[in-house]
C-alpha positions in Angstrom: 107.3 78.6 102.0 108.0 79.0 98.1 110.8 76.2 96.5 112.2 78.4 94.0 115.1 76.5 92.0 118.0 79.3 91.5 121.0 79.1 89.3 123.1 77.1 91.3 121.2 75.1 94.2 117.3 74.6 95.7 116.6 76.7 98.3 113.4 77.9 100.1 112.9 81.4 100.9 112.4 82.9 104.6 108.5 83.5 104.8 109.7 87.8 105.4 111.2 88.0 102.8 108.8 86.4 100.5 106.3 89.0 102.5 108.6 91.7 101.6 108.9 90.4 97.5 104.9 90.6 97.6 104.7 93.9 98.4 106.8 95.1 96.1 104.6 94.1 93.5 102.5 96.7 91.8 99.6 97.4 93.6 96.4 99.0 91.3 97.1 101.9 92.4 100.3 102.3 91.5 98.9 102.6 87.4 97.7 106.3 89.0 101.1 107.6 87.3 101.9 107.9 83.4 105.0 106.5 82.3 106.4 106.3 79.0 109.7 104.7 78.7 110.6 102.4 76.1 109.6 99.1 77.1 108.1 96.2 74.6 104.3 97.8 73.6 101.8 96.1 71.9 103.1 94.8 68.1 106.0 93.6 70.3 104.3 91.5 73.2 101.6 90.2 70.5 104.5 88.9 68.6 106.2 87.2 71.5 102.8 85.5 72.3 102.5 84.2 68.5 105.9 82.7 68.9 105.5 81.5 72.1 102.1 80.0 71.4 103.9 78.1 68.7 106.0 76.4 71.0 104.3 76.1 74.4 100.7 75.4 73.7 99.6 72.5 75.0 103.2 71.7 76.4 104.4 70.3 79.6 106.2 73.2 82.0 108.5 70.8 82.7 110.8 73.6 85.2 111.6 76.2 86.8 114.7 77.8 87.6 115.3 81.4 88.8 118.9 83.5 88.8 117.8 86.6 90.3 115.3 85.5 93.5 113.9 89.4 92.9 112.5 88.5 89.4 109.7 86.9 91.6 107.1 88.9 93.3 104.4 86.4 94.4 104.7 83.8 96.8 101.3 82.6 97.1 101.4 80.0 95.8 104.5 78.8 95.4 105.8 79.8 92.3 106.9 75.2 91.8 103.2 74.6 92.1 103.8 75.3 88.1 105.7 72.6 87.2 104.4 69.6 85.7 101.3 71.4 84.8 100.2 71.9 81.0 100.4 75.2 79.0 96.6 75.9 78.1 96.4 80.0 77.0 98.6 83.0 76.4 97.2 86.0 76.7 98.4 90.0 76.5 97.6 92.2 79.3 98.2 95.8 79.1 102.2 95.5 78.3 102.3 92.0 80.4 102.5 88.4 79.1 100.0 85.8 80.9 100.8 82.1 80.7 97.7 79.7 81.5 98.4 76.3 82.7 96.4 73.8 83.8 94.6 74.1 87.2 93.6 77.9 86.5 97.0 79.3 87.3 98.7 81.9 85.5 102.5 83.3 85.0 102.3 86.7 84.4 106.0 88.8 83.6 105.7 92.0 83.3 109.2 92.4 80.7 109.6 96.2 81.7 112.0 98.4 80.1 115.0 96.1 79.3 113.4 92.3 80.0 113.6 90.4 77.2 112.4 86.8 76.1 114.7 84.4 74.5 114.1 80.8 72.3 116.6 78.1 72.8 116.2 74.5 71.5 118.9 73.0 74.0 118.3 73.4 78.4 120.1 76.6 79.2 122.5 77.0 82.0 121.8 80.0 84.0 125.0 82.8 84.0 125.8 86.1 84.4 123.4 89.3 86.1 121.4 89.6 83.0 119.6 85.5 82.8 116.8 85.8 85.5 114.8 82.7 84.7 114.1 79.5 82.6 111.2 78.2 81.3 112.0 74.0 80.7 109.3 72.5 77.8 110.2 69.7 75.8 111.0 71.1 73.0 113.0 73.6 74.2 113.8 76.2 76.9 112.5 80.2 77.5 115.1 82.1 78.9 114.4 85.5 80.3 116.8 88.0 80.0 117.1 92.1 81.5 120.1 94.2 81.0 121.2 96.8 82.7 121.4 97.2 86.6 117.9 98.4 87.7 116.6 95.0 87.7 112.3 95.8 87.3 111.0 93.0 85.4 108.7 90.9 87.3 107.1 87.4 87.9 103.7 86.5 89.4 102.3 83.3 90.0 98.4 84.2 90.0 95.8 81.5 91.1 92.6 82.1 89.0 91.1 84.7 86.6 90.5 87.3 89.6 93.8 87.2 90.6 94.8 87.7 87.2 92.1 90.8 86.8 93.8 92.5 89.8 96.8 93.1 87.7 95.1 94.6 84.5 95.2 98.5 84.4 91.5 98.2 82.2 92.8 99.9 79.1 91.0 99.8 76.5 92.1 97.1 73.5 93.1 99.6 70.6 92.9 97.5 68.0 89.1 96.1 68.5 87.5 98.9 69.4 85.1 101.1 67.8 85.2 105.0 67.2 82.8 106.0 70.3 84.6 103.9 72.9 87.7 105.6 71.6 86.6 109.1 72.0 85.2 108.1 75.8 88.2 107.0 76.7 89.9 110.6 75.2 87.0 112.4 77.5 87.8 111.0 81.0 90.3 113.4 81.5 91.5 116.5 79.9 95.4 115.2 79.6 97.9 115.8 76.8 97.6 113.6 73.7 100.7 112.2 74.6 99.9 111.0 78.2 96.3 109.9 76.8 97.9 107.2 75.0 100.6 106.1 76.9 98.2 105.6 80.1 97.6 102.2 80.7 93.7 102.9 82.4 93.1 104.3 78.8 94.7 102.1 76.3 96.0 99.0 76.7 99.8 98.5 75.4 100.8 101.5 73.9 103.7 103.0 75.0 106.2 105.9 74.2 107.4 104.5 71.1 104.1 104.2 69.2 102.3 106.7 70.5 105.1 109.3 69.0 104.5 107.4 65.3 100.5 107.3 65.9 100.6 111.4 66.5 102.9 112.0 63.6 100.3 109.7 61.4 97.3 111.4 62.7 99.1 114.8 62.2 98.8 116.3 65.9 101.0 117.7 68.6 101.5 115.5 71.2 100.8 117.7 73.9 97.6 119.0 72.5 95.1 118.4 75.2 91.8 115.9 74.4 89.4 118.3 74.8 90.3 120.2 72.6 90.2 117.8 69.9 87.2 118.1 67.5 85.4 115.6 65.8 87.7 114.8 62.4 91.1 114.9 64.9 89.2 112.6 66.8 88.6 110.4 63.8 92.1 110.7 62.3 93.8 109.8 65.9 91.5 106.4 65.8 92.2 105.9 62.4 95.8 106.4 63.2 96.2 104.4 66.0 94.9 101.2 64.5 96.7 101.7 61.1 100.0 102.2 62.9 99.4 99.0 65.5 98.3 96.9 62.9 100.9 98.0 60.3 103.9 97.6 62.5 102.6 94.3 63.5 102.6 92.8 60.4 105.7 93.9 59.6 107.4 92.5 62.8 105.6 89.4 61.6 107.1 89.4 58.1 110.3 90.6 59.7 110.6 87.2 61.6 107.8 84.8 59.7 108.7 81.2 61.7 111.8 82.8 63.8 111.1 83.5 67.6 112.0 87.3 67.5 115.4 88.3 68.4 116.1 91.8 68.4 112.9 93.5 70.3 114.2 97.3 70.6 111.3 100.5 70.6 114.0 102.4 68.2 113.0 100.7 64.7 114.2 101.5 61.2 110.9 102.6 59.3 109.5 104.8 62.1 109.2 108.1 61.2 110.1 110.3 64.2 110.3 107.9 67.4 114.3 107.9 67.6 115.1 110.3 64.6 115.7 113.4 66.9 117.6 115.2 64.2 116.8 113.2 61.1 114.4 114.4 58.8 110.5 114.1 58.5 109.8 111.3 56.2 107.0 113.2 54.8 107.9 117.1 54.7 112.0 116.8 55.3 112.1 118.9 58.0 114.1 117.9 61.1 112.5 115.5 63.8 112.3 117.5 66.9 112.5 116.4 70.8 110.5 117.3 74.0 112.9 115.5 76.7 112.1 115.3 80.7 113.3 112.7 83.1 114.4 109.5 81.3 111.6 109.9 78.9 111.7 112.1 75.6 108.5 112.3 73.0 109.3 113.0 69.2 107.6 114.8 66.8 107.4 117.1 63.5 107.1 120.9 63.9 106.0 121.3 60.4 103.6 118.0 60.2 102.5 118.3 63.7 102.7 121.7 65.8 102.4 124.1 62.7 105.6 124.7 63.1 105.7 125.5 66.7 109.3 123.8 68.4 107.7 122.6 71.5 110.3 123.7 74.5 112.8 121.0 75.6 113.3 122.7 78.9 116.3 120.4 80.3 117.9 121.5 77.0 117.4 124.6 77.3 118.6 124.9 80.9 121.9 123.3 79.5 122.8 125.6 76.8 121.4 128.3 79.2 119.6 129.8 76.1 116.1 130.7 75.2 114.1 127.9 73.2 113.3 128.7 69.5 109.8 129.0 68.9 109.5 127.9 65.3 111.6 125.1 63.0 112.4 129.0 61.2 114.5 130.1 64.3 116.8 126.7 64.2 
């Protein structure tokens, strides 16, 4: 049975309930359905593992300790066969954050919508709902944080690269590939632009938040479908997508140039539409329109994007029981 260190005292869990933590892991198949909330995407997590590589490579995990016994959703092996064991690689998969220690084991957290990571210099004494583990090195602790009260962020300990493979949706890496394997990827389905990126079995870390400022760059309606992109939309969605990954990257980097990063949010001043329902287009100063369902809502420009076609917000609508303008003209 796992020892997992909480807040207060040691205690082992019951071998059913550890079962029961396993299975609520994500299985593969569970990357059949498209989400796009705001959770940390790409610039974001590649950020955290340039800090964290800063301070953990080549560093003793010294300890363990867990407030939330839920964060953790492996139990084979147990997640204190990481301790004492030497930080060797970071890695990004998909949205998640792989730690490889000595021994060919890896942490992998999966940060979700509202996990966060934290740098502290000093141990940190867990408190409160929201600190679900700590990371002890000697030169300083990682605290993982998650607000609110639907506690999703996760913890695997994986033993080996296959274990670690199981978990990886096989998106395609954005920012280092090449024009042909980016229009395959657009081909094997015929799906809206905006699920196309977002799906993690297509691209790997793009989310809801840059996937609304790559379709504003490239100029395209987010629920245009990919086969019916020609050749030079194809070209200028590429083109987009790696100019607005890389861009945004750097400037996270010059944001916080030694500092571990503090404020990871998917609403950030400088986007052009992700967040600015309302506001205006940086580039023709027309209002940023909406398309909300669920807990998820995609921005975009009529005029840049849609020809000028308002897409229809149907829960909207439904509320101010009224029909949906059809062009930025009717607002």
């Amino acid at each position: 049975m796992p020892r997992i260190t909480t807040n207060n005292t040691s205690q082992r869990i019951p071998a059913d309930i550890a079962a029961l933590l396993a299975r609520a892991s994500p299985a593969p198949s569970a990357f059949r359905l498209c989400r796009t909330l705001n959770l940390p995407e790409l610039p974001d997590i590649d950020l955290y593992i340039e800090r964290l590589g800063e301070r953990i490579c080549g560093q003793t995990l010294q300890h363990i300790r867990i407030g939330n016994p839920f964060f953790v959703r492996s139990f084979e092996p147990p997640l204190n066969n990481a301790e004492n064991k030497n930080v060797e690689s970071l890695r990004r998969v998909g949205k998640r954050i792989a730690i490889g220690l000595e021994g060919d084991l890896w942490l992998l957290m999966h940060l979700m919508v509202a996990g966060r990571l934290q740098w502290r210099e000093e141990p940190v004494a867990l408190k409160g709902k929201q600190q679900l583990a700590t990371f002890e090195f000697p030169g300083g602790t990682l605290l993982v944080t998650e607000a609110g009260t639907k506690k999703r962020a996760s913890l695997f300990l994986l033993d080996g690269e296959d274990a670690l493979k199981a978990h990886d949706p096989g998106g395609l890496e954005p920012l280092i590939c090449q024009l042909d394997e980016f229009s395959d990827r657009l081909n094997r389905g015929n799906h809206t632009l905006k699920r196309a990126l977002t799906d993690p079995r297509l691209f790997s870390g793009i989310g809801n938040a840059y996937s609304d400022e790559i379709l504003h760059a490239a100029k395209l309606s987010p629920v245009k479908l990919t086969h019916k992109l020609d050749a030079e939309e194809r070209q200028r969605l590429f083109e987009a997508t790696q100019t607005v990954l890389n861009d945004w990257s750097q400037r996270l980097r010059l944001e916080s140039p030694d500092e571990f990063p503090k404020k990871v949010t998917a609403f950030k001043k400088g986007m052009a539409v992700h967040g600015k329902f309302g506001e205006l287009c940086p580039d023709c100063g027309k209002k940023v329109q909406r398309i909300r369902y669920k807990s998820n809502e995609t921005n975009y420009c009529a005029k840049c994007q849609t020809g000028g076609k308002v897409l229809a917000d149907r829960s909207l609508s439904r509320l101010l029981k009224k029909d949906w303008p059809k062009s930025i003209d009717e607002l």
